[in-house]
N, C-alpha and C positions, 0 to 999 in steps of 0.2 A: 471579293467579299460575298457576293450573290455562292459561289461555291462554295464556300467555308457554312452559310447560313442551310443552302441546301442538303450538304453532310451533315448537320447537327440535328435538322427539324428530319431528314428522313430513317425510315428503318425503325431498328431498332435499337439504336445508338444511345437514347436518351433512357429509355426502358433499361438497358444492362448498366448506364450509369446509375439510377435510382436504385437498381438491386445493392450495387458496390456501396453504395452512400450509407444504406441501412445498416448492410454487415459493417460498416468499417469508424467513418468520420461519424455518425451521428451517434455511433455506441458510447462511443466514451462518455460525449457529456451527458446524455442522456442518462445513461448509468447511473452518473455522478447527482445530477438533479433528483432522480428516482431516487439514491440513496438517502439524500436528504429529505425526501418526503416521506418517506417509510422510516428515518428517526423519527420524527415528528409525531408519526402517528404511532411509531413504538413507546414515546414519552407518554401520549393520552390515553393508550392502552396499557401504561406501567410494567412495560419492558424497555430494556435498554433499546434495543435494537428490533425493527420488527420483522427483520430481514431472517434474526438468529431467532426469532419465537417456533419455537418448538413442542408444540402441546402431545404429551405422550410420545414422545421421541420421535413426532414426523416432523419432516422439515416444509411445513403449509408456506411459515414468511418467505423464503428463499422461492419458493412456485410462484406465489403472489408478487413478488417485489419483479420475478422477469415478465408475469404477464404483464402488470402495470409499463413496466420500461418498454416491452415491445407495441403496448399501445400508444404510449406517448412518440413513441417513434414512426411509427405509420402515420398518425396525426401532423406532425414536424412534416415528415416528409408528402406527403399527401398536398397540404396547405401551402409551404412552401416551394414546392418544387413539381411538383405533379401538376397542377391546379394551372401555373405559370405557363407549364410547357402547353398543356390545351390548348390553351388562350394562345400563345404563338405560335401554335400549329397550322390553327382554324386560320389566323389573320392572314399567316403566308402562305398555305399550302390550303385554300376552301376546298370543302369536299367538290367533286366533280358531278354535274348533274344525272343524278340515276337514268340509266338509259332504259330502254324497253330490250327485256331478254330477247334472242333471238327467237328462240320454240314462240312465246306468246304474240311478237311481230309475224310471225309464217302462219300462227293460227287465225290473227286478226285477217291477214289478207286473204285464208281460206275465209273464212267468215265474210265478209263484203265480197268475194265474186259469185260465194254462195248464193246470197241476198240479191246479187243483179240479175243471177240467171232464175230467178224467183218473178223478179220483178219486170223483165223480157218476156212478149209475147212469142210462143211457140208458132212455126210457120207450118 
């Protein structure tokens, strides 16, 4: 079990799953949800559809209806799934204590022998 946990919290395993999740499993409903919020507000802006609004022949609803879809899907998956993984990362994998670089460790040590033979009486 310790290996299977190990495989999942390292890398970059969890990252290419969140990429796959966005393009794939959260599009649909997402989509689906988005479209019916975008009636909604094509009804209170007295168009059928606000997805098919069309002002002077651009197509703004259809721009607007996928920004909106890809922001509710970043949010979706952020929240649910991003958010989660952190939190399980941190608990079984804590960061490892920052160590002292090696160059600043070899300058500290020039530093204090510097400082003894400062502080040593010359014969």
């Amino acid at each position: 079990m310790k290996g299977f946990r190990d495989f999942v919290l390292r890398g970059n395993l969890v990252e290419l799953a969140i990429a796959f999740i966005m393009a794939t499993a959260f599009a649909a409903v997402v989509t689906a949800f988005t479209t019916i919020v975008m009636d909604i507000v094509g009804k209170v802006g007295g168009v059928d559809s606000f997805s098919d609004y069309t002002p002077n022949g651009i197509h703004v609803g259809a721009f607007i209806t996928a920004t909106i879809t890809f922001l509710i899907i970043g949010a979706v998956v952020y929240f649910a799934v991003f958010l989660p993984y952190l939190k399980a990362r941190q608990r079984f994998f804590p960061p490892d204590e920052a160590a002292t670089p090696e160059d600043v460790a070899l300058l500290t040590e020039i530093r204090d022998l510097l400082a003894q033979q400062r502080n040593t009486p010359s014969a």
